[in-house]
LUMMARVEX-993450 format. One line per 3 residues: number of its first residue (from 1); for each residue x, y, z of C-alpha. Coordinates in Angstrom, 2 decimals. Layout:
% LUMMARVEX-993450
NUM	X/Y/Z | ...
This chain:
% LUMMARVEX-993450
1	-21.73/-1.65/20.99 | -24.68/-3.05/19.01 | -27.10/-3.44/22.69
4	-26.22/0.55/22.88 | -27.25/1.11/19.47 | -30.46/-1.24/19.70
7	-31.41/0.54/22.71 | -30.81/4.29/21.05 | -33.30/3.02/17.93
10	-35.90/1.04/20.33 | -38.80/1.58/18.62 | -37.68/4.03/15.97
13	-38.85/4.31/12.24 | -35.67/3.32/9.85 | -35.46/3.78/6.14
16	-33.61/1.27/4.71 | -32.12/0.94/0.85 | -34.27/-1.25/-1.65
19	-32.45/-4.94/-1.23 | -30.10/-5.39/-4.14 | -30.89/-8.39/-6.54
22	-28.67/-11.42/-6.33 | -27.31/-12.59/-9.60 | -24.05/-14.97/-8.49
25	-24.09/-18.86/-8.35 | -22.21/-21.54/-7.50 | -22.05/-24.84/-8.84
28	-19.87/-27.34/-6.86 | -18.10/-29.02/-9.64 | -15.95/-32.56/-9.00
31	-14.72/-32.67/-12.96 | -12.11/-30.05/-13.57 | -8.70/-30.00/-14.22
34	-6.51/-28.87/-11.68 | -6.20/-25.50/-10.10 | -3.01/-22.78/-10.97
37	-0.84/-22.74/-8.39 | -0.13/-18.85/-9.16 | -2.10/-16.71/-7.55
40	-5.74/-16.77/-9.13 | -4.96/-13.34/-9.88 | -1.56/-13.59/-11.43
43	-3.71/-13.47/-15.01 | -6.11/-10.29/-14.25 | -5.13/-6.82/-15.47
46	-2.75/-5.20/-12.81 | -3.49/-1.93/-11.46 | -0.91/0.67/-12.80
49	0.60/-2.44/-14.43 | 3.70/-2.17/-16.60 | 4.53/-5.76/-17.02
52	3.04/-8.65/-16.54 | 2.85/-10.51/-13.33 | 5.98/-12.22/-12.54
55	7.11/-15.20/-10.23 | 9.81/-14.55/-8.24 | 11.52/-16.12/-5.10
58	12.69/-14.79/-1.77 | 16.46/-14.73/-1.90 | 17.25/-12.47/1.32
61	14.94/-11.23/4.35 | 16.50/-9.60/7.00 | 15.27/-7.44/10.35
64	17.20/-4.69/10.05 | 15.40/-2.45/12.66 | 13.59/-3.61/16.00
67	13.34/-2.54/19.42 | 11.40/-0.42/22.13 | 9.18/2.11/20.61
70	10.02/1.50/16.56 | 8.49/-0.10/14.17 | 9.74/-3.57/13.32
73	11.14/-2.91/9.61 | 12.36/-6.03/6.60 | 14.51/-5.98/3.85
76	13.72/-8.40/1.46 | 15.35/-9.06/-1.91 | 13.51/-11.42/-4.92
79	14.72/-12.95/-7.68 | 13.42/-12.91/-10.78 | 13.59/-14.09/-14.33
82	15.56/-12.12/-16.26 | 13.71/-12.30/-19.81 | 10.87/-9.84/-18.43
85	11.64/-6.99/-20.99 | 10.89/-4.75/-18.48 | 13.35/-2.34/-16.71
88	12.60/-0.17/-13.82 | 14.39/2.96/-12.47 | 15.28/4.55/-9.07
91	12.10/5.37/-7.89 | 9.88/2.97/-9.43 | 7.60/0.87/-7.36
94	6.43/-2.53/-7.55 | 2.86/-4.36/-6.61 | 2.70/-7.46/-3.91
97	-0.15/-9.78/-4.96 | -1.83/-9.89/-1.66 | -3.25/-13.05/0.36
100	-5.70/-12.83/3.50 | -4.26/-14.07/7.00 | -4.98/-17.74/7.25
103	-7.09/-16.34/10.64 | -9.28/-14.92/8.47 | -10.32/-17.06/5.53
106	-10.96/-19.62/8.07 | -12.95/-17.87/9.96 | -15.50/-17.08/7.12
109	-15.19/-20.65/6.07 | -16.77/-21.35/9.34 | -19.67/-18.83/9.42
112	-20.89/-19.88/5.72 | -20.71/-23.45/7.37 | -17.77/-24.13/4.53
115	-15.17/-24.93/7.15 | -15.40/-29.00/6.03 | -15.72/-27.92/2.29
118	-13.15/-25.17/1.87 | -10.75/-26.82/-0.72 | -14.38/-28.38/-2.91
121	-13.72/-26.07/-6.54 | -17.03/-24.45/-7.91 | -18.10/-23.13/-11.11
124	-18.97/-19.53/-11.12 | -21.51/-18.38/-12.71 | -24.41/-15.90/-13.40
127	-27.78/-16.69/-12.11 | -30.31/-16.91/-14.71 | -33.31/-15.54/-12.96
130	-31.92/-12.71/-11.88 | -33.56/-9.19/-12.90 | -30.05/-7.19/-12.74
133	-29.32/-5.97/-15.89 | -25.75/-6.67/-17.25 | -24.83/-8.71/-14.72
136	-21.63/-10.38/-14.91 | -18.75/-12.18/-13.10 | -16.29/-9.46/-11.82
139	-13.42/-9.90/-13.77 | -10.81/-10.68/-10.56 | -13.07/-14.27/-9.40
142	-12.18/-16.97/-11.64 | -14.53/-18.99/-13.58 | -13.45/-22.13/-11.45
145	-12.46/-21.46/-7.83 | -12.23/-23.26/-4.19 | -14.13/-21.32/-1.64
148	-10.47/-21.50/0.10 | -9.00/-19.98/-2.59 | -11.74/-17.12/-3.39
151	-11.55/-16.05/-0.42 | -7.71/-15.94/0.40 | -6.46/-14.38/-2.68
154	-9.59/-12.46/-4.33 | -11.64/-10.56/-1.80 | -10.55/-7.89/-0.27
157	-12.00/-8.76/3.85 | -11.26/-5.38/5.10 | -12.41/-3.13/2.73
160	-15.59/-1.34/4.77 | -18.90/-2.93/3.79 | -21.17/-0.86/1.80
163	-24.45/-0.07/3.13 | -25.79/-2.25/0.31 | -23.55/-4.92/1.53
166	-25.02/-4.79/5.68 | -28.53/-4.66/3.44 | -28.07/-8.02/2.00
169	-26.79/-9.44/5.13 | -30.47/-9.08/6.70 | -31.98/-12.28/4.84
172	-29.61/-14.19/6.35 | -29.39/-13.48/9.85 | -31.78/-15.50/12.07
175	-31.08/-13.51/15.43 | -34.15/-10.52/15.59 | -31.34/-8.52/17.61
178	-29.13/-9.19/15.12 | -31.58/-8.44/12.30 | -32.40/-4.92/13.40
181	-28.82/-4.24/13.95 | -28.04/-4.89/10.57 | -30.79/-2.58/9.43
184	-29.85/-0.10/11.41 | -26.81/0.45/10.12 | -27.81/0.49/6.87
187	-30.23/2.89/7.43 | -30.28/6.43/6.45 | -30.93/7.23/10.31
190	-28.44/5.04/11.45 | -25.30/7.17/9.88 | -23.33/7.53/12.92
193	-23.68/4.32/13.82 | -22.29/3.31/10.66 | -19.83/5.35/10.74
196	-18.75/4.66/14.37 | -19.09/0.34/14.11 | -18.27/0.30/10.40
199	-16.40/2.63/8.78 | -13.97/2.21/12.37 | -14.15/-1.12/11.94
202	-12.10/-4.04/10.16 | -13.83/-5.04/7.17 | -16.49/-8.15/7.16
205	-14.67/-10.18/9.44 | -15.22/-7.48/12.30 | -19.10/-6.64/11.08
208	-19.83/-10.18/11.10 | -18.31/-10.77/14.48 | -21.22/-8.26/15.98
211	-23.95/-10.22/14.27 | -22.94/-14.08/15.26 | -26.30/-15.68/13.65
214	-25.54/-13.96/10.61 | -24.60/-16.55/7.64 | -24.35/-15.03/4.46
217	-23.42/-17.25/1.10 | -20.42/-16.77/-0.93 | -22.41/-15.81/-3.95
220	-23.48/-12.71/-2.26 | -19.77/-12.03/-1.00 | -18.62/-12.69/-4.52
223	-21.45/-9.35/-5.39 | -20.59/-7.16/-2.93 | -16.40/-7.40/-1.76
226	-14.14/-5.71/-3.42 | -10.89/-7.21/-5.10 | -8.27/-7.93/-2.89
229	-5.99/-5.71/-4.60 | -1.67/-5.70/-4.74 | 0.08/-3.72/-2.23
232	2.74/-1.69/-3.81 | 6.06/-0.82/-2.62 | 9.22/1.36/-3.64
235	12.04/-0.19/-5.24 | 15.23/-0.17/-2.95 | 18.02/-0.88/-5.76
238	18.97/0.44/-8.81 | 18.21/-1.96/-12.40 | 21.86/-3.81/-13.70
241	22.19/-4.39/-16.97 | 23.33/-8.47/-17.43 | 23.02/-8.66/-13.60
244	22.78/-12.33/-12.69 | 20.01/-12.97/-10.91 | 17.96/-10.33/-11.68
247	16.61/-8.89/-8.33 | 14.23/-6.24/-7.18 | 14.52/-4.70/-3.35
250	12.12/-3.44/-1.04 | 12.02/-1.98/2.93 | 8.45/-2.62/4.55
253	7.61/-1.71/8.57 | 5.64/-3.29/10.38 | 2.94/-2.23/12.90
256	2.64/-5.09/14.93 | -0.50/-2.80/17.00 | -2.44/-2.73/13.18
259	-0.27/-5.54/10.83 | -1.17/-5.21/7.36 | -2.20/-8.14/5.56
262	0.57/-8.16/2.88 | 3.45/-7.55/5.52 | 2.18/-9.96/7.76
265	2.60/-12.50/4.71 | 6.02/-11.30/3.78 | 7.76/-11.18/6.67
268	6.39/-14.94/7.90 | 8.41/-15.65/4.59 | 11.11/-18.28/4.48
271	14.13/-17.91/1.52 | 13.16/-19.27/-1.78 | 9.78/-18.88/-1.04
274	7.39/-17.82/-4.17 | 6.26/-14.56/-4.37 | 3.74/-12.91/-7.45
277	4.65/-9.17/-8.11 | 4.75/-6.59/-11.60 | 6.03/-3.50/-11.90
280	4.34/-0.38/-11.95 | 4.55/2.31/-14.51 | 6.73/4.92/-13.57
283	4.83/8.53/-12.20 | 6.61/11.49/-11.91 | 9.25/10.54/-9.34
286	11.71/8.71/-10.77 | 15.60/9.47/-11.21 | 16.77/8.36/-14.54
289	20.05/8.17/-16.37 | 19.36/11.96/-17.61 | 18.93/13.09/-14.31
292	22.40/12.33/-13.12 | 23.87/15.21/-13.72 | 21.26/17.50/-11.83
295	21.39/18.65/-8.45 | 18.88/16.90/-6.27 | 17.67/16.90/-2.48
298	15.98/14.05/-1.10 | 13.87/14.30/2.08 | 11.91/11.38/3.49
301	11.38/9.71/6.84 | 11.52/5.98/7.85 | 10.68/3.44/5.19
304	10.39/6.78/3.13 | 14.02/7.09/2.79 | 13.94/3.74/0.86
307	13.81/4.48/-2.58 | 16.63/7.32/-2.17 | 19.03/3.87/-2.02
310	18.10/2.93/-5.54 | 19.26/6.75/-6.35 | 22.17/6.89/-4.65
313	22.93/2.62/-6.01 | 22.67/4.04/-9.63 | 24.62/7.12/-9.03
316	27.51/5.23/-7.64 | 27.33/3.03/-10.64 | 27.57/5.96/-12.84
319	30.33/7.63/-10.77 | 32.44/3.98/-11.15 | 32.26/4.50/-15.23
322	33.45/7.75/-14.56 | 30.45/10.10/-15.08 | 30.12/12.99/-14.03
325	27.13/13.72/-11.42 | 25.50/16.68/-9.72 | 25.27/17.32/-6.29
328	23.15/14.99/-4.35 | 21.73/15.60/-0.31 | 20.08/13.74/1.71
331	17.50/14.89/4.35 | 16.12/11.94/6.96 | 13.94/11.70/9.72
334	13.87/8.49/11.86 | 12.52/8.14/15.88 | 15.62/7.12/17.44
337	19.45/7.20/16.11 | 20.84/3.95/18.10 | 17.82/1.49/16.37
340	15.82/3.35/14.36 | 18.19/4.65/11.53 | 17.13/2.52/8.41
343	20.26/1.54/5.98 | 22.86/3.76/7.60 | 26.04/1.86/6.45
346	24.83/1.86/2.87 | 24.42/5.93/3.34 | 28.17/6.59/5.34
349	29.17/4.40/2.53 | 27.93/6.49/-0.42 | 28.91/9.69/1.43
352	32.43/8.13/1.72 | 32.29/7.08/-2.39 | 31.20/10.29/-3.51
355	27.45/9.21/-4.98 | 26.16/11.27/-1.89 | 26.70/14.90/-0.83
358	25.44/15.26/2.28 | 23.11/13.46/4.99 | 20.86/15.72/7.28
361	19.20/13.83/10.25 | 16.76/14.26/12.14 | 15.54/11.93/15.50
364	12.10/12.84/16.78 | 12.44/10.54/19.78 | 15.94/10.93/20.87
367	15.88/13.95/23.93 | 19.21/15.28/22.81 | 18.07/15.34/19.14
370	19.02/19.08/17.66 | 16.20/18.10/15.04 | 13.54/16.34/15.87
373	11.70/16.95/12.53 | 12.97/17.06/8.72 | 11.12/20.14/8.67
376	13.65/21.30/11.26 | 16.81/20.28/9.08 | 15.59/21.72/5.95
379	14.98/25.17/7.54 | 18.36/24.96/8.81 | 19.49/24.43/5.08
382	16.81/26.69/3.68 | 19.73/28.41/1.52 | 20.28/25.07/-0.24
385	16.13/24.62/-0.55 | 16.05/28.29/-2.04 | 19.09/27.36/-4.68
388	17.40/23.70/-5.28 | 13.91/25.61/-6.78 | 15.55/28.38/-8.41
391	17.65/26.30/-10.14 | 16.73/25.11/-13.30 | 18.86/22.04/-13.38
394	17.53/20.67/-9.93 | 15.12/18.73/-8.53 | 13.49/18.35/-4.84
397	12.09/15.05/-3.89 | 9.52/14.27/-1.33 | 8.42/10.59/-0.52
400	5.95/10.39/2.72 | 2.12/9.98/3.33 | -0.19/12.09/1.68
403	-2.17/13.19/4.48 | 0.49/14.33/6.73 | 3.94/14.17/5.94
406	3.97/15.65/2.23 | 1.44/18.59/3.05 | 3.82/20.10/6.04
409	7.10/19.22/3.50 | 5.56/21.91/0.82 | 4.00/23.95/3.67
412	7.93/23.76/4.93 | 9.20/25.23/1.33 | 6.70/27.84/1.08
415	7.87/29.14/4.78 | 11.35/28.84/3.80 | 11.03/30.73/0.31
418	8.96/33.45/1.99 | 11.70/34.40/3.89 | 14.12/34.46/1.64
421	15.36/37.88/0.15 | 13.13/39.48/-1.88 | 10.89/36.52/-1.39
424	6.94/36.83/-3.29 | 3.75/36.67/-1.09 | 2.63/33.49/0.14
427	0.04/33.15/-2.51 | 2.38/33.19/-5.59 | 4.72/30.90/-3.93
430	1.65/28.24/-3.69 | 1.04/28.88/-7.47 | 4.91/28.43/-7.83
433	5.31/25.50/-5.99 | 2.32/23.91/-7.80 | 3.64/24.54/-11.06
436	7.32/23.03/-10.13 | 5.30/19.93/-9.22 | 3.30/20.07/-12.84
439	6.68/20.48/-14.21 | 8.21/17.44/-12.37 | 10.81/19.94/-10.71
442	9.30/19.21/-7.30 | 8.90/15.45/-7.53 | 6.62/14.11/-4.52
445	6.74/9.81/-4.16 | 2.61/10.00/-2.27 | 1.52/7.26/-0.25
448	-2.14/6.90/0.35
């Protein structure tokens, strides 16, 4: 890749940004009292943060789907403390403090020559002679740090370098080749190559991979990476009052083709193994005590089905004290029905109990599959769609991707009220739809 793009710009003109002033240092520092062993950021302000960070321990991980052509997807319960004076509600979501592979970190260690020095704990500073104005220490690298440490739990090493970043990389890269590569694709004629090497890329690890005499310091990582920042994920199980322990549950897949950092760490996980999470405020979909006695749907696909357990959990807890509940369907969507169905003994089990309805499926793998898609299964029940938003004690959910999944689900409604009797043009169905979602009537759970 980078001879074809050297050979494209052989002898070309580039324009290249103005070269950033430095204003990090790093003072190796052999008299300090010993590190946390939270996670350095267990003490920064949380993203969407509702509590503070707590410490909890791995009580139960298990595989519960695997196979040909499926996602490998965990279960995993923590344990908690239960003086957090927090409680969270079915649909609620929690945030993972994150760590980089092991792979990684020691692979930078190794290009800043810090492989021998990785656990030596530095004092963080701001550089006196520098000429930015207001510079400061970004608030998620600790005063006092191991270069291990920094760079395992605070930057984030596949967040796509800035062009500012590749800019500042130039100084200290020794190979010409490598040099002009850099500048290239910093430069405002080298756009598609930026795009095509960078933004398709893998973060620092996979730029600095192209550019092997490349050998930047950490101050000028510390200045340009972003924070490595908590993954979040949806609750599984309803809160308990007086429950001893006090546990939180979560279902995470994983792509073993593209692993994510933060499911790569939890699923290498042993039991009773220490894990740093918070709770997130609530957003719009969430099922609380008031909403028992509404009528809801619930339409998600794989993992997305997850947080429809807590639901149905604190409905059948209601239903035990004798309450009285509104109707409550299910619509799912999974690849295969032999080994890809997440949870399905907890969901014949709250059909069988009364705290569910009715399950729709849908298998977009299986050849005999009547449904392939959800979109499929709620057209088939577009009656009970139709009576769901005209119903002013009801509520549709939608949990899915925000790029794909949750688009075609409202596209899906709109079709299916525009053919109902006496049905309004497209174009106030959009503006209807939109306000049910303003309204929190059409609750959508969006992953980015």
């Amino acid at each position: 890749m980078s001879t074809e793009v050297l050979l494209e710009f052989e002898g070309k003109k580039l324009t290249l940004p103005a070269l950033p002033s430095s204003y990090i240092v790093l003072e190796e520092n052999t008299d300090h009292a010993p590190l946390p062993v939270a996670h350095l950021q267990a003490h920064v302000t949380q993203p969407f943060g509702a509590s503070n960070v707590l410490e909890a321990c791995v009580s139960n991980l298990t595989t519960i789907v695997e196979g040909e052509d499926v996602k490998t997807v965990h279960d995993l319960t923590l344990s908690y403390p239960p003086d957090t004076g927090h409680r969270h509600w079915p649909g609620d979501t929690i945030g993972i403090l994150s760590y980089n592979t092991d792979a990684d970190v020691e692979f930078l260690l190794a290009r800043l020559n810090l492989l021998s020095k990785g656990d030596v704990v530095c004092k963080v500073g701001i550089d006196k002679k520098t000429t930015k104005k207001a510079a400061k220490v970004p608030a998620f690298v600790p005063a006092v740090v191991s270069y291990r440490r920094l760079i395992k739990e605070c930057l984030d090493l596949h967040a796509v370098p800035k062009k500012l970043l590749i800019c500042s990389l130039t100084p200290f890269t020794t190979d010409d080749d490598d040099r002009r590569f850099l500048e290239i694709l910093c430069s405002k004629e080298g756009n598609a190559a930026y795009e095509q090497t960078v933004q398709k890329g893998k973060g620092i690890i996979s730029l600095l991979q192209l550019v092997p005499s490349c050998r930047p310091t950490v101050a000028l990582l510390i200045e340009h990476l972003p924070r490595l920042m908590p993954r979040p994920y949806s609750i599984a199980n309803a809160y308990r009052e007086g429950a001893s322990p006090t546990t939180v549950r979560f279902i995470f897949s994983h792509n073993a083709e593209n692993p994510g950092i933060t499911t790569s760490h939890l699923r290498a996980l042993g039991k009773g193994a220490t894990v740093h999470f918070y709770f997130r405020q609530s957003s719009a979909f969430v099922y609380e005590q008031r909403d028992l006695r509404r009528n809801i749907i619930m339409v998600g696909t794989g993992t997305g089905m997850s947080p429809y357990l807590s639901f149905l959990q604190l409905r059948a807890d209601a239903l035990a004290q004798g309450e009285t509940l509104g109707r409550a369907e299910l619509i799912v969507g999974f690849r295969y029905r032999d080994r890809g169905y997440l949870c399905k003994a907890e969901v014949e089990e709250y059909l069988e109990t009364g705290a569910l309805d009715a399950c729709y499926e849908a298998f977009s793998r299986d050849p005999n599959a009547r449904h392939k898609y959800v979109q499929s299964q709620m057209k088939e029940n577009g009656k009970k769609i139709v009576e769901n938003i005209h119903n002013p004690h009801a509520t549709l959910y939608v949990c899915g991707d925000s790029k794909v999944l949750l688009p075609q689900i409202t596209e899906t409604v709109i079709d299916i009220l525009a053919e109902a009797p006496g049905a309004e043009d497209r174009d106030a169905i959009k503006t209807l739809i939109g306000r049910l979602k303003k309204e929190g009537k059409y609750r959508e759970d969006v992953w980015l």
